[in-house]
C-alpha positions in Angstrom: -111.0 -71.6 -3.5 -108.4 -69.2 -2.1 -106.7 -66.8 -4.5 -103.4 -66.7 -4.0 -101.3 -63.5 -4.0 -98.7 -62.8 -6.3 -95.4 -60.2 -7.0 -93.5 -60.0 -9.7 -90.0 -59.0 -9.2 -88.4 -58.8 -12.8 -86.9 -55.5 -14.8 -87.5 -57.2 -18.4 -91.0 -55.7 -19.6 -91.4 -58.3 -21.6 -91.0 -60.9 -19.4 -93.5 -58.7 -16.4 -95.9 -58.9 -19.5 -95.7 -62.7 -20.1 -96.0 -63.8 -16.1 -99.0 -60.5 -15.8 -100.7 -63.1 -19.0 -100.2 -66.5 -17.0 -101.5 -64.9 -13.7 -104.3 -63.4 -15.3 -105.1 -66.9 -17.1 -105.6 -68.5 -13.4 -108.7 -68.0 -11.1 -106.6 -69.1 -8.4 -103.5 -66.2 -8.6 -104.2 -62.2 -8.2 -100.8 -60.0 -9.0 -100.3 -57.5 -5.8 -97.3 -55.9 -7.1 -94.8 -55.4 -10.0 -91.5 -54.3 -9.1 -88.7 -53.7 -11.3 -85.5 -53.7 -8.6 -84.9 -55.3 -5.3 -84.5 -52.8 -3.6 -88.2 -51.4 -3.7 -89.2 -55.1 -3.5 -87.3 -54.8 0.1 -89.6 -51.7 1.0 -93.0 -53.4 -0.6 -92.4 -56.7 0.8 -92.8 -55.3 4.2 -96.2 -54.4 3.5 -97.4 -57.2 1.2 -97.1 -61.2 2.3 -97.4 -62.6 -1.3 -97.7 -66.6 -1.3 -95.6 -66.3 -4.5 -92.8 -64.0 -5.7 -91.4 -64.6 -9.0 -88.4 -63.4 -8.7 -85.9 -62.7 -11.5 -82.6 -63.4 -9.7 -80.8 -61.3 -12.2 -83.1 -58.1 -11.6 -80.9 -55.1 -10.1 -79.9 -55.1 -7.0 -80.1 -58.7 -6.4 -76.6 -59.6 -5.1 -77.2 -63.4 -5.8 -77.7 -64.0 -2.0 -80.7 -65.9 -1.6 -80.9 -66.4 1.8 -81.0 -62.0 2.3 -84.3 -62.2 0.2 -85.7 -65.4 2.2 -85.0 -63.6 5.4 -87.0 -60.6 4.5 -90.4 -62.8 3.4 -92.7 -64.1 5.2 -91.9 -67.9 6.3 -95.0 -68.6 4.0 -94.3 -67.2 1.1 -92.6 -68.9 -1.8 -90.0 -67.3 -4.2 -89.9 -68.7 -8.0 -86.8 -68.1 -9.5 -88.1 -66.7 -13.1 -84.1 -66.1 -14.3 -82.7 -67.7 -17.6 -79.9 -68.9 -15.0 -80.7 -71.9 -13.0 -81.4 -71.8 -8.7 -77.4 -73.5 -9.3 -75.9 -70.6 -10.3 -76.7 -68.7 -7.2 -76.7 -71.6 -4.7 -75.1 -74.5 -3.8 -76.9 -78.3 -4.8 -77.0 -78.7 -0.7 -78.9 -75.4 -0.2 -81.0 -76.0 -3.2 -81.8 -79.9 -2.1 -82.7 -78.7 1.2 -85.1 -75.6 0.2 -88.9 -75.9 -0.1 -89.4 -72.4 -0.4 -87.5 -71.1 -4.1 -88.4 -73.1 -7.0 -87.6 -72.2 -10.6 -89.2 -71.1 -14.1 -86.4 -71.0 -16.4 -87.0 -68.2 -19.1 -88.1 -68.6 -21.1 -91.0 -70.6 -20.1 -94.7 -71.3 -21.6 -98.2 -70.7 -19.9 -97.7 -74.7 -19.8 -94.8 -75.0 -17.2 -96.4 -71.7 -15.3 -99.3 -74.0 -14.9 -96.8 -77.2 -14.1 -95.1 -75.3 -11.7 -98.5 -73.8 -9.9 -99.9 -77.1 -9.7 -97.1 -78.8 -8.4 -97.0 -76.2 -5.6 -100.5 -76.8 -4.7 -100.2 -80.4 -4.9 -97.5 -81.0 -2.4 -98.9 -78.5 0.3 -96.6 -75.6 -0.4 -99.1 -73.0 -0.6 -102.7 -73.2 -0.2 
């Protein structure tokens, strides 16, 4: 079994604490990185290539622009949108139907749907 590489991107320390706790639950996930602001996550991204990001789209220096943080990961990585707000607030339901590479973990949100969410990745072929 591969272990898949995360980052956390999220400037709540309780929240860093509860996704550190659900990664460290799983065989199958090893945190890389925790970073508190986009823009160092710009600077560490370009020497990390996470499969996941959970990324807090309401962390600062996240202008809501999805498609500037997508552009800067690798084609293989996938984004998990961690915010209380949902992927609709920052994009349209077009952009959102037609995206396999940011899915969402509303806050908050238990070790169960961490696990629902992982799983479902794995299942449909997303990351491997």
């Amino acid at each position: 079994m591969r272990c898949l590489i995360c980052a956390i991107v999220e400037d709540e320390p309780l929240a860093v604490q509860m996704i550190k706790g659900y990664i460290s639950k799983r065989p199958d996930l090893t945190l890389v990185a925790t970073i508190d602001n986009v823009y160092d996550f710009h600077v560490i991204i370009k020497r990390i290539t996470p499969d996941i990001i959970f990324l807090d789209f309401k962390t600062p220096g996240f202008d809501g622009d999805v498609d500037k943080i997508l552009d800067q990961i690798s084609p293989n990585s996938i984004v998990i949108n961690t915010s209380a707000s949902p992927l609709s607030h920052f994009r349209n339901k077009e952009e959102i139907e037609n995206d396999n590479k940011v899915y969402e973990l509303l806050k908050p949100f238990s070790l169960g749907k961490f696990n629902e969410c992982i799983d479902f990745l794995l299942a449909i072929g997303h990351i491997q």
